[in-house]
N, C-alpha and C positions, 0 to 999 in steps of 0.2 A: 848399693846403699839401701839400707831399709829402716825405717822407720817412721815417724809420726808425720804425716802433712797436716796434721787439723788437728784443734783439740777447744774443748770448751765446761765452761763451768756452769751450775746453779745452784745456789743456797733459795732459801723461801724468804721471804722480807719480815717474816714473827720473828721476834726472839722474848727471851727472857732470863734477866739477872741472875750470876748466881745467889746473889744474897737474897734474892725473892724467895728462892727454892728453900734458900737458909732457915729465913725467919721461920717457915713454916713448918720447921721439925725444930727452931726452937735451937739452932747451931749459931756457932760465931761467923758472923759474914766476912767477917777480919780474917779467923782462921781457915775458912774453905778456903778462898781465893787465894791467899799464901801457900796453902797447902796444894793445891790442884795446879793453879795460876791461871784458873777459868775467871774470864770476867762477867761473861754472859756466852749463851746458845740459840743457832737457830733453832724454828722451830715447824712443822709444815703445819700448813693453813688446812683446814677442816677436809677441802677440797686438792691435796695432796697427796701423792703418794711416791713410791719406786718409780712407778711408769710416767707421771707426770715430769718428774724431776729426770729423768732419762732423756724424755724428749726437749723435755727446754737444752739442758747438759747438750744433746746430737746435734740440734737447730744452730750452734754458736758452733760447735765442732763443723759442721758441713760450709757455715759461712768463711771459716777460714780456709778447710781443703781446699775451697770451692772448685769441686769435682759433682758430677752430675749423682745423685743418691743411689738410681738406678745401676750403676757400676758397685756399689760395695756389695760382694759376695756372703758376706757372716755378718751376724749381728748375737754379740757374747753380753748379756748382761749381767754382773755380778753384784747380789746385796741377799744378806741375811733377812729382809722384811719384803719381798715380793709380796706383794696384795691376794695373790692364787696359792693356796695349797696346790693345785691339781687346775693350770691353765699358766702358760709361759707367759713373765712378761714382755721378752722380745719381740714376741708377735705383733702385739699392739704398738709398741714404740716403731717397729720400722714399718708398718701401716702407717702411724702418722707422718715417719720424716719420709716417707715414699719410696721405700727401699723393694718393697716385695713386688711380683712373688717370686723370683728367683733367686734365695738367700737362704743360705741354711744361720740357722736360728737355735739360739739353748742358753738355758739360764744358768749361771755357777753359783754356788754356795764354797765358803770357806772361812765363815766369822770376817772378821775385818780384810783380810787377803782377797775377795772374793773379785774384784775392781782387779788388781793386779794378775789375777789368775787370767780372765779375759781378755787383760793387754798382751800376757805371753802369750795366749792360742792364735789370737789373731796373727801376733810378730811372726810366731813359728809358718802359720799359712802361707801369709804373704812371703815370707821368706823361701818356702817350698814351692814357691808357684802354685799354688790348690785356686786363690782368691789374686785378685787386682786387688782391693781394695778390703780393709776390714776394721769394723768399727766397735772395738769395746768402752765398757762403760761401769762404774762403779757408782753404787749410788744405795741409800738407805735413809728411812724414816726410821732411825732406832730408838729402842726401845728400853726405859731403865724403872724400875717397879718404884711406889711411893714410898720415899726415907730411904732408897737403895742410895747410895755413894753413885753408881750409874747415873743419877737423876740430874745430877750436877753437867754433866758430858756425853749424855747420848742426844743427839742431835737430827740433821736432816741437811742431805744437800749430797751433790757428785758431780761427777766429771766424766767427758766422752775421749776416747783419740781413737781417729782413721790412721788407718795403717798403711802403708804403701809403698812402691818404690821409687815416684816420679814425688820432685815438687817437695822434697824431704824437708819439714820442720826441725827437726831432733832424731839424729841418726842413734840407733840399737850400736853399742860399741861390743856388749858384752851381757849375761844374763846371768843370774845363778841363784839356786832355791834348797833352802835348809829346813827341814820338817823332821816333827818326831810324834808318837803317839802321848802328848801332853794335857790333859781333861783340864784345864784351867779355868773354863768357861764352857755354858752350852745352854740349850733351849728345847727343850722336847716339844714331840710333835703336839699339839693343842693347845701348847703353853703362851700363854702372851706374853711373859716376860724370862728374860735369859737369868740366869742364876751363873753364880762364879763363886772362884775358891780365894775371895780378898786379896792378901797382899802374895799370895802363891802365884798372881797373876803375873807381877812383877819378874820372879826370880819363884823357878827358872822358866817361867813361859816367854813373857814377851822379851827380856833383855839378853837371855840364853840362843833365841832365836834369830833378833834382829843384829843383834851383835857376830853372831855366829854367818848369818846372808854378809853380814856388810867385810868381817874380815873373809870369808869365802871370794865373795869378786875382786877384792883389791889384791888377795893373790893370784888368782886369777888371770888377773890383767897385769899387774906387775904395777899397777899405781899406788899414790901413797895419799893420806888426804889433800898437801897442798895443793893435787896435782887438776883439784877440783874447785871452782868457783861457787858449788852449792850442794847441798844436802838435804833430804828429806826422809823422813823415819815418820814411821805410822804414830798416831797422835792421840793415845788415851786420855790425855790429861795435857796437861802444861810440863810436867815435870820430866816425863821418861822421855821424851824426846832428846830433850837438852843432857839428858844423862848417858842415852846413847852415843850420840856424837862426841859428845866429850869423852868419854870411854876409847869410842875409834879414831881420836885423834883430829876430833873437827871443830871450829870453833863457832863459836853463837852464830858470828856475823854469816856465817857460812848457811846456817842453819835460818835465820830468822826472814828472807821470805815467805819462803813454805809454810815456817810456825805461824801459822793461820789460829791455832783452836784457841786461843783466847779470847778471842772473839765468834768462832763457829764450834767450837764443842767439838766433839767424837764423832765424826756424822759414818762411823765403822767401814763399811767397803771404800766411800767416797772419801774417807781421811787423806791416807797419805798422797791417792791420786790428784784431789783437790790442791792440796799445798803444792805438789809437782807442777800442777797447772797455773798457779799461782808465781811457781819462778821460771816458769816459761815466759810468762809478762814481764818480766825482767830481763831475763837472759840475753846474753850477745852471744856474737856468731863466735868456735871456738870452743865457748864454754863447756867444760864437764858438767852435769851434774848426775849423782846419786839419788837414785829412789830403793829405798826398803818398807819395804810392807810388811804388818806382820798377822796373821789369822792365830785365833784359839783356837787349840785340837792339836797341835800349834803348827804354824811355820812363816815362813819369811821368804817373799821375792824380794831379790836386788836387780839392778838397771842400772846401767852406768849409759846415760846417754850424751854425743855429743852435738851441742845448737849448730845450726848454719847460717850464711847467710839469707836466706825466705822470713826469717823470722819477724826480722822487721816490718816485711812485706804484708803478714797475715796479722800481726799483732793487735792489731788498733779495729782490726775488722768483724772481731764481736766483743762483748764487755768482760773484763777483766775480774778478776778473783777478789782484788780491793774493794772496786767498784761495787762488785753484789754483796758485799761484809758492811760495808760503811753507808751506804746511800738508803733510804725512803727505808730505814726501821722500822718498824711495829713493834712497842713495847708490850708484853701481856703480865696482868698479874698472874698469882697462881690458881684461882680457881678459871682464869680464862685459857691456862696454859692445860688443864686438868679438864678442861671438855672438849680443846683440841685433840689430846691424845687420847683421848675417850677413857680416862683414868675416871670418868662421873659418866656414867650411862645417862642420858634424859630418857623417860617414857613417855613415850609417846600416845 
């Protein structure tokens, strides 16, 4: 058996309404929220970043493995907004949860997928015998330009899971990944903000891909959606999720732990892993559930994991995914949301 003994979240405690963002290009706050079904986004605190959000994300993942740090072999971090052009952020995050120095280390990129990309490398190790232990992580401060539609749903926040074969959280049943060369979105080198191709993003990037992962594993595996208690699909918005699932034959209820972003936005690497992490706080022993991810450029991991009994056991033993969405908010208007993101330079 392999898969997850630990796993953990962090969002930042800002947020900000979407009708804040509204008023201030002068939109209907009525028609975003209908439209998107964002209520509001986190948002990282001045003093945030990838690696900060990593290590709170490892800190709540190690409480649950609780396995000694020194034992995990790899450390995969995945997010489109690393702080370094040219300095890893793995380094420092498992400097801080204590992991080095005998760890190999590397950061992924892969637009939104990037989180998921690192839970397969690690599964695959552990699975190969290379590692005992191994710890991916998706996580991102993203980034959406002022008046962009992005601005609405790029967010801040991720999620860790240790990999292993002892003390199994949520067993790997099966895996499977659909990619194609898709330009739907992207971000050049110097650029601070990602550019996209609007509703191309849609159809055929992200529901050509996620749909394509999700009916790939169910044949796969020969399951069918009843055969699952829950579902999670990468979360641009409020609306493609719900459209996904209902496309592959899944219904709200199915879907609606995970569907976090109404309350957290597009936090892109961290998306769909957070909402997974999110119905692992739920989950019983038993349980199916499906994770799809999906990256621009484009493509989509699937996961079909199944819970066991430990789960109870770790549960309650760091803070839940609800808990960091709902609890000690920070409301910001918009110019204090705009020198967070450093959208307003001060001179100094």
């Amino acid at each position: 058996m392999v898969g997850i003994i630990g796993y953990g979240s962090y969002v930042p405690r800002y947020r900000i309404k979407a009708e804040e963002i509204a008023k201030q290009w002068g939109m209907d706050p009525d028609a975003i929220k209908r439209g998107l079904l964002l209520k509001e986004k986190t948002v990282p605190g001045i003093d945030e970043d990838t690696i900060t959000i990593s290590v709170e994300a490892g800190k709540n993942a190690l409480k649950r493995a609780e396995i000694d740090p020194q034992e995990i072999g790899a450390v995969y971090i995945g997010s489109e907004s690393h702080p370094y052009a040219v300095k890893p952020s793995g380094t420092v995050v498992a400097e801080a949860l204590g992991i080095v120095p005998e760890v190999h280390i590397a950061d992924y990129e892969f637009a939104c997928k990037a989180g998921t990309e690192a839970m397969f490398v690690c599964y695959s190790q552990v699975k190969a015998e290379v590692i005992k232990y191994g710890l991916a992580i998706g996580a991102d401060t993203s980034q959406g330009a002022p008046g962009d539609a992005l601005e609405y749903s790029a967010s801040a926040g991720g999620s860790a899971f240790i990999f292993g074969k002892e003390k199994v959280v949520a067993e790997i049943v099966e895996t499977y990944s659909y990619t194609t060369d898709t330009p739907d979105f992207w971000r050049r080198e110097g650029a601070f903000y990602p550019r996209h191709s609007g509703r191309f993003t849609g159809e055929p990037a992200y529901f050509k891909h996620v749909i394509g992962a999700g009916k790939g594993i169910l044949e796969k595996t020969g399951l069918k959606p009843d055969d699952f208690a829950y579902a999670v699909f990468h979360m641009p918005n409020g609306k493609f999720p719900l459209t996904a699932g209902k496309k592959l034959g899944f219904t709200k209820e199915q879907l609606e732990p995970g569907w976090i972003v109404p309350l957290m936005g597009n936090t892109y690497s961290g998306s769909s892993p957070t909402g997974f992490s999110a119905t692992l706080d739920v989950a019983k022993q038993g349980e199916l559930i499906l994770l799809v991810s999906f990256g621009s450029g484009a493509g989509s991991d699937a996961f079909v994991f199944k819970v066991t009994d430990r789960i109870d056991e770790v549960r309650d033993k760091a803070i839940k995914v609800k808990e960091l969405l709902e609890n000690d908010r920070i409301y910001l208007n918009y110019g204090q949301y705009a020198k967070f993101r450093e959208k307003i330079i001060m001179n100094e």
